[in-house]
N, C-alpha and C positions, 0 to 999 in steps of 0.2 A: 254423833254428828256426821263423819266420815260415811260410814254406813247406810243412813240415810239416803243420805244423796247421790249415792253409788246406788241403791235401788232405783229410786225416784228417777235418775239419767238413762238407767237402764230400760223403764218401761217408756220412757220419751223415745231411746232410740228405736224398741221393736217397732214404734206406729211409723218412724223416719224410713227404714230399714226391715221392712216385713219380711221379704227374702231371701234380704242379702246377710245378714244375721243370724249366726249358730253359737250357742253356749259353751263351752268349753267346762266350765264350773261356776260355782255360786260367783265368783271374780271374776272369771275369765271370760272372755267369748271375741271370735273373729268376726269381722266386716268383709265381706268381699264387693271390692272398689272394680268398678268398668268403667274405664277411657271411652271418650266421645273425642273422635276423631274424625274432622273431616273428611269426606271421600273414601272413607275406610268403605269395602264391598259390605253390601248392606245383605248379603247371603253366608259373611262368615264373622264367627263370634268375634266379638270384639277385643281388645287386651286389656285384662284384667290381672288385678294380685289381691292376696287377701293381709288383713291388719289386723294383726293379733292382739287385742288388750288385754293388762292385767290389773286389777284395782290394786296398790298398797293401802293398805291401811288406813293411812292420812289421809289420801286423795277426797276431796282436790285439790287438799294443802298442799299434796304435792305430786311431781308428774305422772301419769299411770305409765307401767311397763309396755314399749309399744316393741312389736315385731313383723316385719315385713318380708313375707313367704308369697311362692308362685303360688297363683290360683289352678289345681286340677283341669278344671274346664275353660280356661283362658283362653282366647286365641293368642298366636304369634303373630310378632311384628319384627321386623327387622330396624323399627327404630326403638325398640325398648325391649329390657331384658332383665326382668325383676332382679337376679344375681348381682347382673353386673349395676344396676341405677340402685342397691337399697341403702349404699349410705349415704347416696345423695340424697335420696328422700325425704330418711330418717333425720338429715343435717335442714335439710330447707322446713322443717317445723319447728324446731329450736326456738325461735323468735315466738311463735303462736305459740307453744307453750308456757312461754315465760309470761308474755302477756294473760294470760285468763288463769295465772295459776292464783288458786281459791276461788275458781267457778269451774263447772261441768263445761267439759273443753273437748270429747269425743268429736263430736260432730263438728266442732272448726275445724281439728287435724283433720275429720276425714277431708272435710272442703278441702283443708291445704293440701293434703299429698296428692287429690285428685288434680289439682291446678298443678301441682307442678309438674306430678307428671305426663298431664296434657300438654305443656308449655315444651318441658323436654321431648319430646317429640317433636311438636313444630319447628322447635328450631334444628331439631336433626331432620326433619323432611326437609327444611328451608335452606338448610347447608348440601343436601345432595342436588336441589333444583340449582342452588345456585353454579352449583360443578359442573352440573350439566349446560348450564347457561354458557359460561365460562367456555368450558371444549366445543359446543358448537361456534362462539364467537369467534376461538382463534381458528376452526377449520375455515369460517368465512373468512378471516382473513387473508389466512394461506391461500385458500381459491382466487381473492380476488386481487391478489399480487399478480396473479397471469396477465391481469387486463390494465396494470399500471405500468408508465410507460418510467425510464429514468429520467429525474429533471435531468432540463439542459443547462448548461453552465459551459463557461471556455473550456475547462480542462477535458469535461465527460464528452462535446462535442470535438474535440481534436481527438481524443479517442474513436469515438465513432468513426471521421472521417478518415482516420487512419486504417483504421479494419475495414470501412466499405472500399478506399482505394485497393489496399491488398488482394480482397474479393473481386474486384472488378481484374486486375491484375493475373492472378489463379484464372480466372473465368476463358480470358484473354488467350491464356498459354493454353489451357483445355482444349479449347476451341481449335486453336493452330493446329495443334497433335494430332484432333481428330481429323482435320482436314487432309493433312499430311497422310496420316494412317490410310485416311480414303484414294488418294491418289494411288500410293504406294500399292494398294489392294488392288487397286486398278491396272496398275503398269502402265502408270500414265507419268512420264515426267514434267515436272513443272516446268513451263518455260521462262527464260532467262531475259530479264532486260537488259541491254547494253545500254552503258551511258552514249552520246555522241563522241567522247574522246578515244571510249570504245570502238566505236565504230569505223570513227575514222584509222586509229592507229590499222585496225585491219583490212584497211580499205575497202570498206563495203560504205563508204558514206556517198550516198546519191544512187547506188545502183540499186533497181529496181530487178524485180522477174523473168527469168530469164526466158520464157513463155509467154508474158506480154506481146497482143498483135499490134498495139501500137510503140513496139521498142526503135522503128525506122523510121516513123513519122517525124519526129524533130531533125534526124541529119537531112532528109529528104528537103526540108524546108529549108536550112541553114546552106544547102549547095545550091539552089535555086538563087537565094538571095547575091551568094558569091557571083556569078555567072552573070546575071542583070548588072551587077556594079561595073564589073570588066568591061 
């Protein structure tokens, strides 16, 4: 009975499987599975493994020997790595084999381990886009912290107006020094204001230039006036 049906599965899979199918022995023979991947360059081989079956005896009373080896002519991918994915594979059919055991079950695992490992892939490409998502998000954010301003609120504005007075203040002394410095460069000394108390205690309050052509003109009138009263 076992026998049988291990022939009979067998010549179903050559017509399934015309090239991807090589014997091993009257039990044995590999599958070589190719991944259909999205966007994969359609100039390089695509990633493949091969699936090693073995019939017991039973089968399909019970499970066939399955083995999962790098295909020779595979391409590489950097989202999948026959070595390191084969016992997840090997573990995500577990289920499909329980279910069709006592029926010809080749061809579902091959289905399965193809899905899955298409699936494992997408979600390893879908975890590197989303990284990438991700570090371009935050460089926009960092960029666009230059163009936000800090809310205002009582405390952050007394701050401000505290550092713009100080600025204003620095600015102020700047200025003076340079001025200073400019005169001094000059040998020009600044001249001094006198208050009126000043002035007076030295007695220069009211006199004028000593050079003045009208310095005679007021006594001139003031003796006139005297003279006329007499």
């Amino acid at each position: 009975m076992g026998r049988e049906e291990q022939v009979e599965e067998r010549e179903v899979l050559d017509s399934i499987f015309p090239e991807e199918i090589t014997d091993v022995s009257e039990t044995e023979f590999r599958i070589s599975i190719a991944l259909d991947i999205p966007d994969y360059p359609e100039d390089e081989e695509p990633p493949k493994f091969l699936l090693a079956v073995r019939y017991p005896e039973e089968y399909p009373d019970v499970a066939p020997g399955l083995e999962i080896m790098a295909a020779p002519d595979g391409g590489a991918t950097e989202h999948f790595d026959t070595g390191d994915d084969r016992e997840h594979l090997l573990a995500s059919v577990e289920e499909t084999i329980q279910e069709n055991m006592g029926m010809a079950m080749v061809f579902t695992i091959v289905s399965s381990l193809k899905d899955a490992a298409e699936q494992l892939v997408q979600e390893r490409k879908d975890a590197v886009a989303r990284a990438d998502e991700e570090r371009r998000a935050a460089a926009e954010r960092e960029e666009n912290k230059k163009f936000q301003g800090t809310p205002v609120n009582p405390e952050t504005f007394l701050r401000w107006r505290e550092g713009f007075l100080r600025e204003q203040e620095e600015q102020r002394a700047r200025e003076e020094e340079e001025r200073l410095a400019e005169l001094k460069k000059a040998r020009v000394k600044e001249p001094v204001k006198l208050t009126g108390r000043q002035l007076w205690e030295r007695g220069l309050a009211g006199k004028v230039d000593e050079g003045d052509e009208d310095d005679d003109g007021p006594a001139e009138e003031m003796e006139k006036l005297t003279v006329e009263a007499a």
